[in-house]
N, C-alpha and C positions, 0 to 999 in steps of 0.2 A: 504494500500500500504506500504511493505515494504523500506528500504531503504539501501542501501550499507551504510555501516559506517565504516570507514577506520582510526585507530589510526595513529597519526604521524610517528610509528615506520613502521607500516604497508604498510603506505602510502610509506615510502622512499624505502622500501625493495621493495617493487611492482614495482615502477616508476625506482628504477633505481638511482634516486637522490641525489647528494651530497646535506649536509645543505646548502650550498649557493645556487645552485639553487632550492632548495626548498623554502627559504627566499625570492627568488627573483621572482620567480613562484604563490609562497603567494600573497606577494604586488601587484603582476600585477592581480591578479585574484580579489583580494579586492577593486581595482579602477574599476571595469566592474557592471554587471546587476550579476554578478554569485557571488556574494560578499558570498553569502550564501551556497555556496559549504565548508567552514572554519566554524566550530564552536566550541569557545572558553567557558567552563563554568565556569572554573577556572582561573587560573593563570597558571596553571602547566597541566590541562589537556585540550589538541586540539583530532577533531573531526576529518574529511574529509569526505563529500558526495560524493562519489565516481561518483555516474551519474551526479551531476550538474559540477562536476569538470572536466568529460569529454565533456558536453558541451562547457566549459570555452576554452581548446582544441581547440575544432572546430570553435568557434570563432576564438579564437588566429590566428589558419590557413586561416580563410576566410579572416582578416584583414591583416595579413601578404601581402596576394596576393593582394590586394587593396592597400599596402600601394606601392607594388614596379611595379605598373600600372601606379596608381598617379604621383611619382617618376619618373617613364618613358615617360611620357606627358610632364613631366613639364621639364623637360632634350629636348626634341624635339620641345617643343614650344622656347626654350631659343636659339636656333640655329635659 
């Protein structure tokens, strides 16, 4: 099985991404189960798995919607 591998230049040019939300994109995907979508060998050279990092994604959005459900109960139960 092949794998997408996506250099950090590549990565921002594709996504679209300033370094800050790339930075900030990182961290949040390094706290999760997809930590492994990032791989660092170096110091100076980063990775990106492209497939795991769009899973990271679709997490991201599943939890979004759960967070502003949650949010929404607890707004309604406080009335």
């Amino acid at each position: 099985m092949s794998r997408n591998w996506l250099s950090k230049k590549e990565f921002v040019d594709k996504y679209g991404y300033s370094n800050s939300t790339f930075n900030r994109r990182k961290e949040e995907c390094l706290e999760t189960q997809y930590r492994d979508a990032f791989i660092q060998p170096s110091k100076y050279e980063l990775w990106i798995d492209e497939d795991i990092y769009q899973e990271f994604l679709i997490y991201k959005s599943k939890n979004r919607f759960k967070a502003k459900v949650k949010a929404a109960k607890n707004a309604v139960e406080r009335w």
